[in-house]
N, C-alpha and C positions, 0 to 999 in steps of 0.2 A: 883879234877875234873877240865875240863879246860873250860874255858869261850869262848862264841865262837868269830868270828875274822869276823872283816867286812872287807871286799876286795874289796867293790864299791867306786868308788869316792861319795865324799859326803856323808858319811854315817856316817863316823867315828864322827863328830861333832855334829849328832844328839842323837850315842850313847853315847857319854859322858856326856851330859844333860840328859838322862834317867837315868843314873845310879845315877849320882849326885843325883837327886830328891828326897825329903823326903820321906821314904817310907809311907805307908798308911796301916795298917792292915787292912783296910773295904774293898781296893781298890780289884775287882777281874778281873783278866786276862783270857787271852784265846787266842788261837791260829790264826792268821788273816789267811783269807781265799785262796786259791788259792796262796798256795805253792808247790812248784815242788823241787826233788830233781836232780840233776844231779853233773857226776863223771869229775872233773878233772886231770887227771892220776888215783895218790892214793887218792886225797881228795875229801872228800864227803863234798857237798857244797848246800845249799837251797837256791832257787832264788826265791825271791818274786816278785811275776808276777804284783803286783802294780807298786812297783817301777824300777823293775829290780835288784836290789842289791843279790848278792851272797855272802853268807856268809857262814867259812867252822866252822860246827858244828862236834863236838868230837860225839862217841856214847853215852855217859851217857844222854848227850844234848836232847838225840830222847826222854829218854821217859819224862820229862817236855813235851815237845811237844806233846808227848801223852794224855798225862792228860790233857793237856790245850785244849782239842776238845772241852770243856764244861764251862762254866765260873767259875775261881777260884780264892779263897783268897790265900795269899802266907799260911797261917795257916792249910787250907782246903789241900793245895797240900803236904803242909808237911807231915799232917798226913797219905796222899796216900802215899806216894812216904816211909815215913817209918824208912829207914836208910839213910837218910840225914840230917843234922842239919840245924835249921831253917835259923840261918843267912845264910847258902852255897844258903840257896833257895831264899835266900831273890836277891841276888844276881847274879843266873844264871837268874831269870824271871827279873830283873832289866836290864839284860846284852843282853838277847831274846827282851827285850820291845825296848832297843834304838836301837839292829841291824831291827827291823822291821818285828819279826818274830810272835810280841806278842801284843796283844790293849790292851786296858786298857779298860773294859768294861763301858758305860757310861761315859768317860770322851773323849777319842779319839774321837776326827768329824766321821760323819758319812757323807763322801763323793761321797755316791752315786755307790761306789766301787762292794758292796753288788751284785747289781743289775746285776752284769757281772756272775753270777753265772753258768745260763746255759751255757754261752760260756765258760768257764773254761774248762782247764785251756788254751787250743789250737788258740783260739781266742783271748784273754786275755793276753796272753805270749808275744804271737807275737804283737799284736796292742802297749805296751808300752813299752815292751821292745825295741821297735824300736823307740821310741820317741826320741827328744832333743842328738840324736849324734852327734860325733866332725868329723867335716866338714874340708876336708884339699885342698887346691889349686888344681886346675888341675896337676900342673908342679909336687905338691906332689904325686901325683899319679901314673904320669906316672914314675917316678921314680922307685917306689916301683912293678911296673906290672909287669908281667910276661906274657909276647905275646907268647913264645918258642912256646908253645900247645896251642895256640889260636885255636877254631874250624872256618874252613873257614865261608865266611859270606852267603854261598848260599848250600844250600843240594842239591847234585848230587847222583842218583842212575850211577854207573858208567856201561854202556856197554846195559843201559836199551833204548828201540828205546822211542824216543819223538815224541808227538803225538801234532802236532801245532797247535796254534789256531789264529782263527782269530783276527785282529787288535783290540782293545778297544777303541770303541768309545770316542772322546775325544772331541768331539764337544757340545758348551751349555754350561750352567755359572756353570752348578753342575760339570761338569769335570773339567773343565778350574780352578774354585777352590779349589778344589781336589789337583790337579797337582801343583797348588800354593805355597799350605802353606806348609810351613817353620817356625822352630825357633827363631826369631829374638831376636840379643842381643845389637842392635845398633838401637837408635833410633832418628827422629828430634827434630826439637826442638818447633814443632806445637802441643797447647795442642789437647787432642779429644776433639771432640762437644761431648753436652751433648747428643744431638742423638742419638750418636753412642752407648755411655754408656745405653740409655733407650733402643738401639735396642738389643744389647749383652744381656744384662740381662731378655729383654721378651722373645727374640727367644733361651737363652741357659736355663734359670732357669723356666721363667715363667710358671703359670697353662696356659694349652689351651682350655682345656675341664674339666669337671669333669661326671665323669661316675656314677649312679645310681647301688648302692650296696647292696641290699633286706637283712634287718638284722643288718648292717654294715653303717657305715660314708660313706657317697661320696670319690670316688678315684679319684686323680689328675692323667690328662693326661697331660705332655708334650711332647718334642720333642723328646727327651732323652728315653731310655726303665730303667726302675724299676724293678727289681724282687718283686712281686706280688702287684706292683704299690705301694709301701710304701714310696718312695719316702723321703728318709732321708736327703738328704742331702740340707742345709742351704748355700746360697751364703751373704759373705760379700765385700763391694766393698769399699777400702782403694784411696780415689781420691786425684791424685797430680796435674797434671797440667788436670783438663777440665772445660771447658767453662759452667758457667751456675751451678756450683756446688764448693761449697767453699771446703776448703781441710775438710776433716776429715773421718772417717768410717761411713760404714753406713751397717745396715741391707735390704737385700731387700725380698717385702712382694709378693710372686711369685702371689698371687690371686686378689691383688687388684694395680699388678703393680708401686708399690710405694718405697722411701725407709724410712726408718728410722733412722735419726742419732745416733751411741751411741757414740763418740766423736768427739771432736773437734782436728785440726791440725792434719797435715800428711806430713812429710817430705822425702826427698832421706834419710835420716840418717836414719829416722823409718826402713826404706826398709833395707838399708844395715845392721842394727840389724838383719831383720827379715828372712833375704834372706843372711846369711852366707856365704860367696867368691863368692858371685855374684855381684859387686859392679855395673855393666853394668845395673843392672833391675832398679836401683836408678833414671835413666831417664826415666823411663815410664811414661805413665800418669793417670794410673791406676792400680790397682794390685784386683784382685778378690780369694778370700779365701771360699774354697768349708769346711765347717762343717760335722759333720754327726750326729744326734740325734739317737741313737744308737735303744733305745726302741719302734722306729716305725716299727724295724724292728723284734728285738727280741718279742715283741709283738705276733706275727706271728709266727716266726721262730727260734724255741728253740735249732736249731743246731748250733755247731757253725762255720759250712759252711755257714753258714748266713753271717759272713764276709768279705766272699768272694764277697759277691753281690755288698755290699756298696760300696769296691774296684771297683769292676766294672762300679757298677753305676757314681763314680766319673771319671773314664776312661771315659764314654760314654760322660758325660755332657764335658767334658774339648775339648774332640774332638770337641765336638759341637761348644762349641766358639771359639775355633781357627780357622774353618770355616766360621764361622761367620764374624771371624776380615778379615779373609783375601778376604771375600766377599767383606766386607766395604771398601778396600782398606787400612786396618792397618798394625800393626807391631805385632804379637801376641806371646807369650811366654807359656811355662808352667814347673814349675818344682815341683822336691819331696824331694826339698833340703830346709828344712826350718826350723826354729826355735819353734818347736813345744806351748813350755809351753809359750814365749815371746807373739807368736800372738795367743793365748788364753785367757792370761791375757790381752792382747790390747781389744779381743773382747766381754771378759765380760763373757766368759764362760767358764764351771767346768774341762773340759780336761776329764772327765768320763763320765757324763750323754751326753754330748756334747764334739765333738772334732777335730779336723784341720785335713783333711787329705789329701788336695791337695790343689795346688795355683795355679794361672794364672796368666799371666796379656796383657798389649796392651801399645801401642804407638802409633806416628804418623811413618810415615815410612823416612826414613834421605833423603833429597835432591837426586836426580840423582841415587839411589841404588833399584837394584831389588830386594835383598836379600842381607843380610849383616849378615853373622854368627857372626863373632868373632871381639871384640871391637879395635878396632886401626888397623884392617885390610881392605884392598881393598873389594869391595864387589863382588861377582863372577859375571860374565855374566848369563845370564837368563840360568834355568835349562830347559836341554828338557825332556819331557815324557820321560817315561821307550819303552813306543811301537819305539820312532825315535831313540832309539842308536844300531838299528842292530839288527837279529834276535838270539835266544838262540844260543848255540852250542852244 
Protein backbone atom coordinates (compact mmCIF):
# COMPACT_ATOMS: atom_id res chain seq x y z
CA UNK A 1 0.00 0.00 0.00
CA UNK A 2 1.43 3.39 -0.80
CA UNK A 3 1.47 6.25 1.65
CA UNK A 4 0.34 9.35 0.39
CA UNK A 5 2.86 12.17 -0.93
CA UNK A 6 2.62 15.94 0.11
CA UNK A 7 3.21 18.18 -2.80
CA UNK A 8 2.56 21.63 -0.80
CA UNK A 9 5.30 23.67 0.27
CA UNK A 10 5.24 23.42 3.88
CA UNK A 11 3.75 20.44 4.62
CA UNK A 12 6.21 17.93 4.49
CA UNK A 13 7.66 19.07 7.84
CA UNK A 14 4.51 18.87 9.59
CA UNK A 15 4.11 15.32 8.23
CA UNK A 16 7.08 14.15 9.54
CA UNK A 17 6.23 15.09 13.14
CA UNK A 18 2.79 13.32 12.76
CA UNK A 19 4.20 10.28 11.89
CA UNK A 20 7.10 10.38 14.40
CA UNK A 21 4.45 10.82 17.25
CA UNK A 22 3.78 8.17 19.63
CA UNK A 23 0.92 6.39 18.61
CA UNK A 24 -2.06 6.39 21.10
CA UNK A 25 -4.58 3.53 20.85
CA UNK A 26 -7.54 5.78 22.55
CA UNK A 27 -6.52 8.55 20.23
CA UNK A 28 -9.59 8.53 17.35
CA UNK A 29 -9.31 10.21 14.04
CA UNK A 30 -11.50 11.42 11.32
CA UNK A 31 -11.67 13.00 8.27
CA UNK A 32 -11.19 17.05 8.38
CA UNK A 33 -13.69 18.83 6.65
CA UNK A 34 -13.92 20.47 3.37
CA UNK A 35 -11.95 18.28 1.14
CA UNK A 36 -12.09 18.48 -2.61
CA UNK A 37 -10.65 16.19 -4.97
CA UNK A 38 -9.09 17.36 -8.08
CA UNK A 39 -7.07 15.67 -11.30
CA UNK A 40 -3.64 16.57 -12.18
CA UNK A 41 -3.17 14.86 -15.50
CA UNK A 42 -3.04 11.14 -14.29
CA UNK A 43 -2.86 11.98 -10.52
CA UNK A 44 -5.52 12.03 -8.29
CA UNK A 45 -4.64 14.65 -5.67
CA UNK A 46 -6.96 16.13 -2.37
CA UNK A 47 -6.66 19.64 -1.68
CA UNK A 48 -7.55 20.68 1.60
CA UNK A 49 -9.45 23.81 1.27
CA UNK A 50 -7.99 24.90 4.95
CA UNK A 51 -4.73 25.03 4.12
CA UNK A 52 -4.49 24.58 0.56
CA UNK A 53 -2.10 21.68 0.30
CA UNK A 54 -2.60 19.01 -2.27
CA UNK A 55 -1.58 15.79 -1.68
CA UNK A 56 -1.64 12.80 -4.22
CA UNK A 57 -3.45 9.92 -2.53
CA UNK A 58 -3.10 6.17 -4.03
CA UNK A 59 -6.69 4.37 -4.33
CA UNK A 60 -6.50 2.09 -1.42
CA UNK A 61 -5.95 5.65 0.46
CA UNK A 62 -9.83 6.56 -0.32
CA UNK A 63 -11.26 4.21 1.56
CA UNK A 64 -9.50 5.16 5.12
CA UNK A 65 -10.94 8.22 4.10
CA UNK A 66 -14.04 6.65 4.04
CA UNK A 67 -14.29 5.33 7.01
CA UNK A 68 -12.81 8.17 8.69
CA UNK A 69 -16.37 10.45 8.02
CA UNK A 70 -17.05 9.33 11.62
CA UNK A 71 -14.61 9.38 14.62
CA UNK A 72 -12.04 6.46 14.78
CA UNK A 73 -9.64 4.38 16.86
CA UNK A 74 -6.68 3.10 14.63
CA UNK A 75 -8.31 -0.42 16.44
CA UNK A 76 -11.99 0.48 15.37
CA UNK A 77 -10.80 1.06 11.62
CA UNK A 78 -8.86 -1.98 11.59
CA UNK A 79 -11.47 -3.94 12.40
CA UNK A 80 -13.66 -2.13 9.55
CA UNK A 81 -11.44 -2.11 7.02
CA UNK A 82 -10.62 -6.10 7.76
CA UNK A 83 -7.85 -7.24 5.49
CA UNK A 84 -5.28 -4.74 6.64
CA UNK A 85 -2.88 -5.42 9.31
CA UNK A 86 -2.97 -3.07 12.17
CA UNK A 87 0.51 -1.59 12.09
CA UNK A 88 -0.12 -0.71 7.88
CA UNK A 89 -3.13 1.17 9.61
CA UNK A 90 -1.35 2.48 12.05
CA UNK A 91 0.63 4.14 9.74
CA UNK A 92 -1.53 5.36 6.59
CA UNK A 93 -3.85 7.39 9.36
CA UNK A 94 -0.37 8.51 10.98
CA UNK A 95 0.63 9.47 7.21
CA UNK A 96 -3.34 11.16 6.47
CA UNK A 97 -2.95 13.05 10.06
CA UNK A 98 0.51 15.06 9.13
CA UNK A 99 -0.44 15.52 5.18
CA UNK A 100 -3.70 17.29 6.86
CA UNK A 101 -6.18 15.00 5.58
CA UNK A 102 -7.08 13.55 9.16
CA UNK A 103 -7.60 15.40 12.97
CA UNK A 104 -7.08 13.97 15.68
CA UNK A 105 -10.26 14.15 17.42
CA UNK A 106 -10.17 16.17 20.65
CA UNK A 107 -6.69 16.98 20.54
CA UNK A 108 -6.33 19.15 17.30
CA UNK A 109 -7.48 23.07 18.00
CA UNK A 110 -10.53 23.86 17.16
CA UNK A 111 -10.03 26.85 15.06
CA UNK A 112 -13.03 27.98 14.19
CA UNK A 113 -12.70 26.28 10.67
CA UNK A 114 -15.85 24.27 11.36
CA UNK A 115 -17.89 27.22 11.21
CA UNK A 116 -17.17 27.71 7.12
CA UNK A 117 -19.31 24.76 6.76
CA UNK A 118 -22.16 26.19 4.67
CA UNK A 119 -19.84 28.06 2.39
CA UNK A 120 -17.91 24.90 1.51
CA UNK A 121 -16.52 24.03 -0.29
CA UNK A 122 -16.84 27.20 -3.13
CA UNK A 123 -16.27 29.92 -0.76
CA UNK A 124 -13.75 28.16 1.48
CA UNK A 125 -11.52 26.95 -1.44
CA UNK A 126 -11.23 30.08 -2.99
CA UNK A 127 -10.98 32.54 0.30
CA UNK A 128 -7.68 30.48 1.38
CA UNK A 129 -6.53 29.03 -1.00
CA UNK A 130 -5.67 32.34 -2.10
CA UNK A 131 -3.99 33.52 0.93
CA UNK A 132 -0.20 34.28 1.73
CA UNK A 133 1.00 33.81 -2.22
CA UNK A 134 4.70 34.36 -3.53
CA UNK A 135 4.62 37.79 -4.70
CA UNK A 136 7.23 38.39 -7.53
CA UNK A 137 8.52 42.00 -8.87
CA UNK A 138 6.83 43.79 -11.57
CA UNK A 139 9.94 43.31 -13.89
CA UNK A 140 9.29 39.48 -12.98
CA UNK A 141 6.25 39.61 -14.43
CA UNK A 142 6.45 41.29 -17.17
CA UNK A 143 8.93 38.91 -18.35
CA UNK A 144 7.10 35.95 -17.85
CA UNK A 145 3.59 37.69 -19.84
CA UNK A 146 2.29 37.11 -22.67
CA UNK A 147 0.63 40.30 -24.35
CA UNK A 148 0.44 38.24 -28.18
CA UNK A 149 -3.49 37.93 -27.36
CA UNK A 150 -3.95 40.43 -25.07
CA UNK A 151 -7.79 41.56 -25.67
CA UNK A 152 -7.89 45.20 -26.58
CA UNK A 153 -8.65 47.67 -23.64
CA UNK A 154 -11.99 49.19 -24.95
CA UNK A 155 -14.94 46.75 -26.49
CA UNK A 156 -15.99 47.81 -30.05
CA UNK A 157 -19.20 46.54 -31.61
CA UNK A 158 -17.65 46.92 -35.04
CA UNK A 159 -19.76 48.55 -38.06
CA UNK A 160 -22.67 49.30 -35.14
CA UNK A 161 -23.90 53.29 -35.53
CA UNK A 162 -23.12 55.17 -32.05
CA UNK A 163 -25.56 56.91 -30.48
CA UNK A 164 -23.57 60.11 -28.63
CA UNK A 165 -24.20 61.48 -25.75
CA UNK A 166 -24.03 64.43 -24.05
CA UNK A 167 -20.95 65.95 -22.19
CA UNK A 168 -20.70 64.67 -18.27
CA UNK A 169 -20.97 67.10 -16.15
CA UNK A 170 -17.80 67.75 -14.52
CA UNK A 171 -18.35 70.70 -12.71
CA UNK A 172 -18.33 70.65 -8.37
CA UNK A 173 -16.09 68.96 -5.87
CA UNK A 174 -17.89 65.40 -6.41
CA UNK A 175 -16.65 65.36 -10.08
CA UNK A 176 -13.47 67.26 -9.84
CA UNK A 177 -12.62 64.34 -7.20
CA UNK A 178 -13.78 61.75 -9.12
CA UNK A 179 -11.57 62.75 -12.18
CA UNK A 180 -8.83 63.12 -9.45
CA UNK A 181 -8.03 60.14 -7.85
CA UNK A 182 -5.33 58.24 -8.76
CA UNK A 183 -2.86 55.61 -7.32
CA UNK A 184 -0.26 57.10 -5.65
CA UNK A 185 3.12 55.35 -5.12
CA UNK A 186 5.34 58.37 -4.29
CA UNK A 187 4.83 60.30 -1.32
CA UNK A 188 6.26 63.60 0.83
CA UNK A 189 7.69 63.65 3.47
CA UNK A 190 4.75 65.70 5.56
CA UNK A 191 3.09 63.50 8.16
CA UNK A 192 -0.98 63.46 7.93
CA UNK A 193 -2.91 65.49 10.62
CA UNK A 194 -4.65 63.54 12.85
CA UNK A 195 -7.73 65.13 11.14
CA UNK A 196 -7.44 63.67 8.27
CA UNK A 197 -6.99 60.22 9.83
CA UNK A 198 -10.40 60.94 12.08
CA UNK A 199 -12.00 62.20 8.77
CA UNK A 200 -11.11 58.84 6.59
CA UNK A 201 -12.09 56.62 9.15
CA UNK A 202 -15.65 58.51 10.05
CA UNK A 203 -16.60 59.19 6.49
CA UNK A 204 -15.20 55.51 4.95
CA UNK A 205 -15.98 53.17 8.04
CA UNK A 206 -17.85 55.03 10.39
CA UNK A 207 -21.76 54.18 11.66
CA UNK A 208 -23.98 57.28 10.33
CA UNK A 209 -27.30 55.98 11.31
CA UNK A 210 -28.55 52.97 12.77
CA UNK A 211 -31.87 51.73 11.36
CA UNK A 212 -34.77 50.11 13.66
CA UNK A 213 -35.11 46.43 12.84
CA UNK A 214 -38.62 44.75 14.43
CA UNK A 215 -37.42 41.39 15.66
CA UNK A 216 -33.73 41.97 14.92
CA UNK A 217 -30.50 44.27 16.35
CA UNK A 218 -30.33 47.69 15.00
CA UNK A 219 -28.65 47.83 11.36
CA UNK A 220 -25.70 50.11 10.77
CA UNK A 221 -26.02 52.57 8.13
CA UNK A 222 -22.94 54.02 6.59
CA UNK A 223 -21.70 55.53 3.53
CA UNK A 224 -20.65 52.50 1.87
CA UNK A 225 -23.78 49.82 0.69
CA UNK A 226 -23.77 46.36 2.72
CA UNK A 227 -25.59 43.49 1.34
CA UNK A 228 -28.49 43.14 3.69
CA UNK A 229 -26.67 45.85 5.95
CA UNK A 230 -24.43 43.17 7.77
CA UNK A 231 -21.81 45.10 7.58
CA UNK A 232 -18.73 42.73 8.19
CA UNK A 233 -16.02 44.31 7.51
CA UNK A 234 -13.51 45.73 10.47
CA UNK A 235 -11.01 48.71 9.71
CA UNK A 236 -7.52 48.64 11.36
CA UNK A 237 -5.33 51.69 10.97
CA UNK A 238 -1.41 50.79 11.18
CA UNK A 239 -0.03 54.87 11.94
CA UNK A 240 3.55 55.83 10.74
CA UNK A 241 4.09 59.27 10.29
CA UNK A 242 0.72 61.37 11.82
CA UNK A 243 0.52 64.10 14.03
CA UNK A 244 -1.26 63.68 17.23
CA UNK A 245 -1.02 59.79 17.09
CA UNK A 246 2.03 57.80 18.40
CA UNK A 247 3.06 54.90 15.81
CA UNK A 248 1.26 51.68 16.53
CA UNK A 249 -2.07 49.76 15.38
CA UNK A 250 -5.14 50.43 16.21
CA UNK A 251 -8.61 49.09 16.03
CA UNK A 252 -11.28 51.65 14.96
CA UNK A 253 -14.74 51.48 16.90
CA UNK A 254 -17.10 52.71 13.75
CA UNK A 255 -20.24 53.59 16.52
CA UNK A 256 -18.53 55.48 18.85
CA UNK A 257 -15.86 57.00 16.57
CA UNK A 258 -12.85 55.94 18.46
CA UNK A 259 -9.77 53.86 18.18
CA UNK A 260 -8.28 51.25 20.12
CA UNK A 261 -4.89 50.40 20.40
CA UNK A 262 -3.77 46.70 20.01
CA UNK A 263 -0.14 47.48 19.68
CA UNK A 264 2.58 49.49 20.15
CA UNK A 265 5.33 50.59 17.19
CA UNK A 266 4.92 50.63 13.46
CA UNK A 267 7.68 50.90 11.16
CA UNK A 268 8.43 51.28 7.18
CA UNK A 269 10.06 47.71 7.70
CA UNK A 270 6.50 46.45 9.43
CA UNK A 271 5.12 47.73 6.00
CA UNK A 272 7.65 46.34 3.65
CA UNK A 273 7.10 42.71 5.62
CA UNK A 274 3.43 43.32 5.07
CA UNK A 275 3.11 44.85 1.65
CA UNK A 276 5.60 42.31 -0.30
CA UNK A 277 7.46 44.24 -3.51
CA UNK A 278 5.98 47.15 -2.70
CA UNK A 279 8.80 48.94 -0.95
CA UNK A 280 7.29 52.60 -2.07
CA UNK A 281 4.16 52.16 0.52
CA UNK A 282 6.97 52.09 3.33
CA UNK A 283 6.54 56.07 3.11
CA UNK A 284 3.14 56.42 3.76
CA UNK A 285 1.81 57.63 6.64
CA UNK A 286 -0.64 55.41 7.34
CA UNK A 287 -1.91 52.00 6.08
CA UNK A 288 -5.61 51.05 6.73
CA UNK A 289 -6.45 47.19 6.85
CA UNK A 290 -10.14 46.28 5.96
CA UNK A 291 -11.09 42.63 8.12
CA UNK A 292 -14.14 40.74 7.51
CA UNK A 293 -15.92 38.85 10.41
CA UNK A 294 -17.15 36.35 8.25
CA UNK A 295 -20.39 35.11 10.53
CA UNK A 296 -22.30 38.58 10.27
CA UNK A 297 -22.82 37.61 7.31
CA UNK A 298 -23.15 33.83 7.16
CA UNK A 299 -25.50 34.40 9.93
CA UNK A 300 -27.83 35.57 7.35
CA UNK A 301 -26.77 34.11 4.29
CA UNK A 302 -26.02 30.40 4.23
CA UNK A 303 -24.90 30.49 0.45
CA UNK A 304 -21.86 30.80 -0.43
CA UNK A 305 -22.50 33.64 -2.83
CA UNK A 306 -22.37 35.29 0.41
CA UNK A 307 -18.72 35.93 -0.44
CA UNK A 308 -19.10 37.47 -3.00
CA UNK A 309 -20.78 40.41 -1.15
CA UNK A 310 -17.91 40.79 1.47
CA UNK A 311 -15.60 41.26 -1.77
CA UNK A 312 -17.78 43.74 -2.78
CA UNK A 313 -18.43 45.41 0.16
CA UNK A 314 -14.56 45.83 0.71
CA UNK A 315 -14.52 47.19 -3.01
CA UNK A 316 -17.17 49.72 -1.98
CA UNK A 317 -15.54 50.95 1.22
CA UNK A 318 -11.92 51.32 -0.34
CA UNK A 319 -13.32 53.38 -3.20
CA UNK A 320 -14.90 55.38 -0.61
CA UNK A 321 -11.55 56.37 0.96
CA UNK A 322 -9.62 56.87 -1.85
CA UNK A 323 -12.09 59.62 -2.43
CA UNK A 324 -12.04 60.82 0.55
CA UNK A 325 -8.07 61.04 0.46
CA UNK A 326 -8.09 62.60 -2.67
CA UNK A 327 -10.97 65.21 -1.33
CA UNK A 328 -8.64 66.02 1.50
CA UNK A 329 -6.02 66.78 -0.80
CA UNK A 330 -3.80 63.36 -0.03
CA UNK A 331 -1.90 60.78 -1.65
CA UNK A 332 -4.08 57.48 -1.50
CA UNK A 333 -3.21 53.82 -2.33
CA UNK A 334 -4.78 50.58 -2.36
CA UNK A 335 -3.68 47.16 -3.00
CA UNK A 336 -4.51 43.24 -2.83
CA UNK A 337 -0.99 42.22 -2.69
CA UNK A 338 -0.41 41.52 0.86
CA UNK A 339 0.86 39.35 3.34
CA UNK A 340 -2.03 37.62 4.64
CA UNK A 341 -1.13 35.41 7.79
CA UNK A 342 1.84 38.24 8.79
CA UNK A 343 -0.83 41.09 9.27
CA UNK A 344 -3.23 38.91 11.00
CA UNK A 345 -1.08 37.72 13.46
CA UNK A 346 0.08 41.72 13.83
CA UNK A 347 -3.71 42.31 14.28
CA UNK A 348 -4.56 39.73 16.86
CA UNK A 349 -6.74 37.88 14.82
CA UNK A 350 -7.85 34.06 13.85
CA UNK A 351 -7.48 34.41 9.85
CA UNK A 352 -10.95 32.13 10.19
CA UNK A 353 -13.44 33.62 12.31
CA UNK A 354 -11.82 36.98 11.20
CA UNK A 355 -9.66 37.74 8.17
CA UNK A 356 -7.52 40.50 5.98
CA UNK A 357 -9.07 41.08 2.89
CA UNK A 358 -8.05 44.29 1.49
CA UNK A 359 -5.50 47.21 2.42
CA UNK A 360 -5.30 50.86 1.86
CA UNK A 361 -3.38 53.32 2.71
CA UNK A 362 -2.46 57.52 2.35
CA UNK A 363 0.28 59.99 2.41
CA UNK A 364 0.85 63.53 2.13
CA UNK A 365 1.24 64.12 -1.52
CA UNK A 366 5.46 65.01 -2.64
CA UNK A 367 6.25 68.70 -3.37
CA UNK A 368 5.28 70.16 -6.77
CA UNK A 369 3.66 66.66 -8.24
CA UNK A 370 0.03 66.23 -9.35
CA UNK A 371 0.21 62.71 -9.55
CA UNK A 372 3.16 60.70 -9.28
CA UNK A 373 2.77 56.87 -10.28
CA UNK A 374 5.83 55.13 -10.12
CA UNK A 375 8.81 55.60 -7.54
CA UNK A 376 11.96 57.42 -9.13
CA UNK A 377 9.93 58.74 -11.85
CA UNK A 378 8.88 62.30 -13.14
CA UNK A 379 5.36 62.84 -12.15
CA UNK A 380 3.09 63.29 -15.22
CA UNK A 381 1.22 66.59 -15.96
CA UNK A 382 -2.13 67.00 -14.77
CA UNK A 383 -4.60 64.17 -16.29
CA UNK A 384 -7.66 65.65 -18.42
CA UNK A 385 -11.15 64.26 -18.13
CA UNK A 386 -12.17 61.34 -20.45
CA UNK A 387 -14.95 64.04 -21.93
CA UNK A 388 -11.69 66.76 -23.06
CA UNK A 389 -9.48 64.18 -25.24
CA UNK A 390 -11.76 64.17 -28.24
CA UNK A 391 -14.94 62.56 -29.18
CA UNK A 392 -15.46 58.39 -29.64
CA UNK A 393 -14.85 57.22 -33.05
Amino acid sequence: MSSTTAVSSGREAEASGAVAATPNNRARYRRVQHLVFVWRGAERRVCNCRSGAEVIVEPPLLRFLDLLDAPQTVRSLTAALGDVPAPLVRQAVLALHGAGLVERVGSDPDDGFAEWAPWSPHATLFHFGTKNVRYRTERAVMRTRDTSHAPPPVKRYPGAPLIRLADAHDAGALPQTLLARRTWRRFGREPIAFQDVSTLLGLTWGVQHWMGNPGHPPMALKTSPSGGARHSIEAYVIALRTTGLRRGIYHFNPDRHALTCVARGATPALVRRLLPMQRWYSDAGAIFVMTSIFDRVRARYRHPRAYRGILLEAGHLCQTFCLVATWLGLAPFCTNAFADTAIERLLGVDGVRESAVYVAGVGSRPPHATWAPQVGKRPLPTLLPAAHRGRAR
